[in-house]
C-alpha positions as CSV (number, residue, x, y, z in Angstrom):
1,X,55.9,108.0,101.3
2,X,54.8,108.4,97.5
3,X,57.1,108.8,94.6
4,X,56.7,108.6,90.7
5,X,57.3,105.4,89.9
6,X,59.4,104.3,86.8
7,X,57.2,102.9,83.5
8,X,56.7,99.1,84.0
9,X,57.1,99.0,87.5
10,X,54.4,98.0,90.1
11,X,53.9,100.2,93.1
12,X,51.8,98.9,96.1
13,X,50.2,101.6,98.6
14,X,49.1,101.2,102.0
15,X,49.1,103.5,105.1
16,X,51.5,103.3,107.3
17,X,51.3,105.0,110.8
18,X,54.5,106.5,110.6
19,X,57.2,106.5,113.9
20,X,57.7,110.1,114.9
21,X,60.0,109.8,117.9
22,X,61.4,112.9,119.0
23,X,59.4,114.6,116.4
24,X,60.7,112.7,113.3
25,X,59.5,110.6,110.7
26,X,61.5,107.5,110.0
27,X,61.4,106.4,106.2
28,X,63.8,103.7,104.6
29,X,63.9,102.5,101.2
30,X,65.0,98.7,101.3
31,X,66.9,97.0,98.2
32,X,66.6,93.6,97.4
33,X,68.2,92.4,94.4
34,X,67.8,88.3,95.2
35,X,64.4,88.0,96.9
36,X,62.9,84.8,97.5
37,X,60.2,83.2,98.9
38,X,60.8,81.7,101.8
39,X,59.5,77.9,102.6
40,X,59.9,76.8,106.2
41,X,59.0,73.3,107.6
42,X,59.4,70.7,110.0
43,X,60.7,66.8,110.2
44,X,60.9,64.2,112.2
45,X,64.5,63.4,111.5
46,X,66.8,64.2,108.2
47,X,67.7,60.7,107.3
48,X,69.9,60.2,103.5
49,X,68.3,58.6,100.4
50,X,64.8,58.4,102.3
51,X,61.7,60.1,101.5
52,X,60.9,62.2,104.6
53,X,57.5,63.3,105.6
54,X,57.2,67.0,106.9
55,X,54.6,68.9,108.5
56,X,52.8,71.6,108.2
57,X,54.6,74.1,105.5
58,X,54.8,78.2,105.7
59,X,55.7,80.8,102.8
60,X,57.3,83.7,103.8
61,X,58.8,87.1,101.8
62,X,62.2,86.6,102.2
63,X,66.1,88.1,100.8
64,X,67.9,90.6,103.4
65,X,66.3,93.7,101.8
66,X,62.6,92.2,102.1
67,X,63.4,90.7,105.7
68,X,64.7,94.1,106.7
69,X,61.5,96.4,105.3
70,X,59.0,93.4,107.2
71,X,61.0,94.0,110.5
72,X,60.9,98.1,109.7
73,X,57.6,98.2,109.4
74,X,56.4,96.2,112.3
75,X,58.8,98.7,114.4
76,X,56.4,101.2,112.7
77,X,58.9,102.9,110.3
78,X,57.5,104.5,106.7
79,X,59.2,101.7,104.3
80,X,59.3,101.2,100.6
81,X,60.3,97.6,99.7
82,X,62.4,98.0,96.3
83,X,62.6,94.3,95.2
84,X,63.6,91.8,92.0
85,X,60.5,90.7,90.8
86,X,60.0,87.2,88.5
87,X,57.3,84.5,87.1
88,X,54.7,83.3,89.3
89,X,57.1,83.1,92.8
90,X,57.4,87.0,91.8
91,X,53.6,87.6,92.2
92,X,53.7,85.4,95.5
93,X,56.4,87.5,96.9
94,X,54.0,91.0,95.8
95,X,51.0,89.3,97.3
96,X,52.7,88.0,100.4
97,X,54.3,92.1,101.2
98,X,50.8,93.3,100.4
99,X,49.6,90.5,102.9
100,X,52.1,92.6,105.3
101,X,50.9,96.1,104.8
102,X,54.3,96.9,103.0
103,X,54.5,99.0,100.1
104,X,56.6,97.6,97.9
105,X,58.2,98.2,94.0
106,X,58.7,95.5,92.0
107,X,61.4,95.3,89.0
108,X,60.4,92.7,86.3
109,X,62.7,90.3,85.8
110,X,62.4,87.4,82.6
111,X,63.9,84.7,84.7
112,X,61.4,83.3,88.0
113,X,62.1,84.6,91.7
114,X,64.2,82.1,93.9
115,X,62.7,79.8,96.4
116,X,64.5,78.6,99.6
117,X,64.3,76.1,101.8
118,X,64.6,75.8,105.8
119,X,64.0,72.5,107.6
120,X,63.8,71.9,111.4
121,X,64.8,69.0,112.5
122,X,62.6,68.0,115.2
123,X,64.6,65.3,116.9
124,X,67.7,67.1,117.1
125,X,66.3,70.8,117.0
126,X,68.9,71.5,114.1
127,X,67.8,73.7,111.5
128,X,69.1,73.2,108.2
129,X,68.5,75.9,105.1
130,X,68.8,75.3,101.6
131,X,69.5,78.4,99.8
132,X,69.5,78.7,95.5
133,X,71.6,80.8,93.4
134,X,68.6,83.2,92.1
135,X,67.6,84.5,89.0
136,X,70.1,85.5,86.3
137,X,70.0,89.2,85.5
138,X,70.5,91.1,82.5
139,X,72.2,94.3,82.4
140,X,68.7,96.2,81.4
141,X,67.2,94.2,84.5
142,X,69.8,95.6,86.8
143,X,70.1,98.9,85.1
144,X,66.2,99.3,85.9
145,X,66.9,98.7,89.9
146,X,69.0,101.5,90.0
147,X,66.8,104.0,87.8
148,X,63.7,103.5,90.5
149,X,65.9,104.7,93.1
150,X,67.0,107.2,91.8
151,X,63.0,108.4,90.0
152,X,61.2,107.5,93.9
153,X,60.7,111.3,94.9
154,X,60.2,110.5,99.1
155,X,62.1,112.0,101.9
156,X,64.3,108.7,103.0
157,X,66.4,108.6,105.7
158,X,67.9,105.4,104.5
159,X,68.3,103.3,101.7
160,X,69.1,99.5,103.1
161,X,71.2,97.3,100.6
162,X,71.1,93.8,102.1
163,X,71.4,90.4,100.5
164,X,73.6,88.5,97.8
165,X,73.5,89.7,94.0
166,X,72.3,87.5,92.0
167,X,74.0,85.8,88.5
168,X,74.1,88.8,86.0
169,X,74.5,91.9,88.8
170,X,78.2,93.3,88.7
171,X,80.0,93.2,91.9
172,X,79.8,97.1,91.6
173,X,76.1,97.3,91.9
174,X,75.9,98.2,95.6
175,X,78.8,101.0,94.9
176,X,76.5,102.3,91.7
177,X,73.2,102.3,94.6
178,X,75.3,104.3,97.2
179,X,76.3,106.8,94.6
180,X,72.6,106.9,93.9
181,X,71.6,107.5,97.7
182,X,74.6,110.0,98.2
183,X,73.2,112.5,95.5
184,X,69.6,112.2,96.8
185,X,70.7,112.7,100.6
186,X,70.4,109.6,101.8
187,X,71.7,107.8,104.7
188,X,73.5,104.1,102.8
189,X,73.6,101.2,104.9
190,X,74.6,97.7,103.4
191,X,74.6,94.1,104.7
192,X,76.3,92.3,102.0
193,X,79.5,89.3,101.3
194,X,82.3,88.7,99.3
195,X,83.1,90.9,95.7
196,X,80.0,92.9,96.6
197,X,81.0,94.0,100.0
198,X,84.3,94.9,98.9
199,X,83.7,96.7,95.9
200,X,81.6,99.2,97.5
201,X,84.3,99.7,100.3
202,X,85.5,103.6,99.2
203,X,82.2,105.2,99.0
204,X,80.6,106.7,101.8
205,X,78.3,104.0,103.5
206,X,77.0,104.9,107.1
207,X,76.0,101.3,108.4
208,X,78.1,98.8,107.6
209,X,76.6,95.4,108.6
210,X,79.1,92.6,108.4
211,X,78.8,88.9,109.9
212,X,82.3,87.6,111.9
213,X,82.2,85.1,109.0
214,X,82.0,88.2,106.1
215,X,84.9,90.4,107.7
216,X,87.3,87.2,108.3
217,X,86.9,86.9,104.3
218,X,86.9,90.3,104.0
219,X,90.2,90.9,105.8
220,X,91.9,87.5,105.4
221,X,92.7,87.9,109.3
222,X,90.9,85.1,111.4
223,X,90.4,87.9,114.1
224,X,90.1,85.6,116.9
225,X,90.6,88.0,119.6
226,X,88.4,90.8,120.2
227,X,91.5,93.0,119.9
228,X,91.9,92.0,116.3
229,X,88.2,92.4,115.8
230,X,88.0,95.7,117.3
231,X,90.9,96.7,114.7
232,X,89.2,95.5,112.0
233,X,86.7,97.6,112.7
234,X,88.3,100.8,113.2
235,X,90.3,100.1,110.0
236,X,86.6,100.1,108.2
237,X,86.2,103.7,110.5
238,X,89.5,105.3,109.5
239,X,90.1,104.3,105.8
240,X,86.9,102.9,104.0
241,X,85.0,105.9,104.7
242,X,82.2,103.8,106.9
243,X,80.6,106.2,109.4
244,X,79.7,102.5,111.9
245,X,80.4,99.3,111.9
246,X,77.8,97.0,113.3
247,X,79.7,93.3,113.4
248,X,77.7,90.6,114.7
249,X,79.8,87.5,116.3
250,X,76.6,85.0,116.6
251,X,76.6,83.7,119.8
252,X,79.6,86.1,121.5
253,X,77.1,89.3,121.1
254,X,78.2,91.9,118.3
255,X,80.4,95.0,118.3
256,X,79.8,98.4,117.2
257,X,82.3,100.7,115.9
258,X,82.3,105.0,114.9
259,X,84.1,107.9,115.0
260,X,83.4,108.1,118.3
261,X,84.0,105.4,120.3
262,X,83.0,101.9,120.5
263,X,80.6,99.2,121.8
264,X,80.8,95.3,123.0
265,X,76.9,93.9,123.1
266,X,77.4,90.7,125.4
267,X,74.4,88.2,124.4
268,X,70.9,87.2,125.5
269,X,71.0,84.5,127.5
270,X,68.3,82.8,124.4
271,X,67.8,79.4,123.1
272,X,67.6,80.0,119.6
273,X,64.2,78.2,118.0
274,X,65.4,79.6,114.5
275,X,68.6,81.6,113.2
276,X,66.7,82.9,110.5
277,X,66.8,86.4,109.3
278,X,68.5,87.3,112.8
279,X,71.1,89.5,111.1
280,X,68.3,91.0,109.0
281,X,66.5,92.1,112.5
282,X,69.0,93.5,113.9
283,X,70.0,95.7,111.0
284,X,66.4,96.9,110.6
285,X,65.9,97.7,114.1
286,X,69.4,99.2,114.2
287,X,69.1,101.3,111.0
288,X,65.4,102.6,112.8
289,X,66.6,103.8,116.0
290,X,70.1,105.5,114.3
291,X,66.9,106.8,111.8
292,X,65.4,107.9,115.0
293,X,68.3,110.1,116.3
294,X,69.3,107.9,119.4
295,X,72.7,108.0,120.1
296,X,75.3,105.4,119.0
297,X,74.8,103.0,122.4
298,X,71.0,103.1,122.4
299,X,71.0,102.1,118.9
300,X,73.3,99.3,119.1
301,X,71.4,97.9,121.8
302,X,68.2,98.2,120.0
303,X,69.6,96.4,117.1
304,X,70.9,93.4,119.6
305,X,67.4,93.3,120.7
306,X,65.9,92.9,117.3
307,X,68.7,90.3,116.3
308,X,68.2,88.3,119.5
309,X,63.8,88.6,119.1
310,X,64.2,86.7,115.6
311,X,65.5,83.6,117.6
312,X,62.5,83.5,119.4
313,X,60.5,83.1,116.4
314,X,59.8,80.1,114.5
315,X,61.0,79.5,110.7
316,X,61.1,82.2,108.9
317,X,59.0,85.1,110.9
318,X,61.8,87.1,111.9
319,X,61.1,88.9,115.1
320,X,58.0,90.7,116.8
321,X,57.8,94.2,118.2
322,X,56.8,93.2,122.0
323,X,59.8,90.9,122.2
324,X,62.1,93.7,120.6
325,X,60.7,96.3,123.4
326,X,61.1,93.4,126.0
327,X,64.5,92.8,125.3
328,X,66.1,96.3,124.8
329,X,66.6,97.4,128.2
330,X,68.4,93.8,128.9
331,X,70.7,94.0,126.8
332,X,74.4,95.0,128.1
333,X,75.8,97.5,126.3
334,X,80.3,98.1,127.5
335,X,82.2,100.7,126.2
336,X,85.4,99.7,124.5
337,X,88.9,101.8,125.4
């Protein structure tokens, strides 16, 4: 993918083999307003009000946007990591997706990148994840985000809006980006909470990504029964104009919903080593076989297989290709009446 890149921006290019499947090309734009660099460690045992000695350490690219183009593009697909970029964490996160063989474009920010923390507890096998705030935006910082995607001149098949907003973004900003992708053709999928996720609810978004957690606030239903869940869903379908509805339900599998018909995923019979970026694995390897043309089953269960791979892997590395392949055909896939 190349495109002309707004002034003061930073593009990095790298070839990509790209993932032709039934003769296509697969190319996503990721959006990450929040990045963050992603520190991942271990401990004995998290004891209060003592000073705790951890082992080794590990610095990852993290934020949903960047944890879905590093999952893309180890499943192949042509990616273009559109990120926040700030103060000396900023340049880690560049170097760290250049590290990764992802291209990447980088919006300067004034205020530094965010850093978060995970923790395994080794004693217990608990993870525990410490997760700041981010950097506060201004409106020209924000403003700047949405004039690269609409200046990058590639052939996308998605653009991939995943991750909180940090201080300073409007809750609108995800509805401004799938304006954006609508004019330019492209495919909008979003993983995102709260004001964000329901101020974008109207436009046209093909994937819609919600956690049980995100559509209980969303709806204010608890949705304790999968037929309550299943309605939720198809209320998405029929009035929010979303095209599919991909709900994950953590350890009870996931659910996806179109037009069409729709789809229980039972899980993995896994013990998870880390939760992290398990939603963001599934999305990307979800997004890429939809990308792909498979149909609406196939899909889904390739994007259970990518969620369930990240547990596999330690900290923060989010899931590998051979365990995604591995785990696809196992995956049960029921149709829903």
């Amino acid at each position: 993918m190349s495109g002309a890149i707004p002034s003061g921006l930073t593009q990095i290019n790298v070839e990509i083999p790209a993932l032709r499947p039934n003769g296509r090309m697969v190319s996503l734009v990721t959006l990450t307003m929040n990045p963050s660099i992603d520190i991942s460690t271990t401990v004995d045992k998290v004891i209060p009000s003592r000073k705790l000695r951890c082992g080794p350490s590990r610095r990852d690219p993290g934020g949903g946007g960047v944890n879905v183009a590093r999952v893309a593009r180890r499943l192949g697909a042509d990616v273009i990591a559109l990120h926040t970029s700030g103060g000396e964490r900023g340049q880690l996160l560049s170097r760290l997706l250049r590290q990764e063989d992802i291209p990447a474009v980088a919006i300067p920010i004034d205020d530094d990148t965010r850093e978060d923390f995970t923790v395994e507890e080794q004693a217990s096998g608990n993870e525990y994840r410490f997760v700041s705030s981010g950097p506060q935006l201004s409106e020209r910082e924000w403003r700047a985000a949405l004039t690269a995607i609409s200046t990058l001149e590639a052939r996308e098949d998605f653009l991939v809006a995943s991750g909180s907003l940090p201080p300073g973004a409007p809750d609108d900003f995800y509805r401004r980006a799938a304006d954006i992708a609508r004019e330019r053709g492209m495919a909008f999928a979003l993983d995102a909470s709260g004001a964000a996720l329901k101020a974008t609810l109207g436009v046209r978004v093909e994937v819609l990504k919600p956690s049980l957690r995100e559509m209980r606030e969303l709806t204010g239903e608890a949705l304790v029964d999968p037929a309550a869940i299943l309605r939720a869903c198809r209320d998405l379908v029929e009035r929010a104009n979303v095209a599919q509805v991909a709900l994950t339900l953590g350890s009870q599998g996931a659910v996806f919903v179109t037009r069409e018909g729709a789809w229980r995923a039972w899980p993995l019979p896994i013990k998870a080593v880390s939760t992290v970026g398990a939603g963001d694995s599934f999305l990307a390897a979800l997004v890429c076989a939809l990308a792909q043309g498979r149909s609406a089953p196939e899909a889904f269960a390739r994007g259970v297989a990518g969620g369930s791979a990240a547990l596999l892997a330690n900290g923060t590395q989010l899931c590998r290709p051979g365990d995604v392949d591995a785990l696809t055909p196992q995956v049960q896939i029921d149709r829903v009446s």
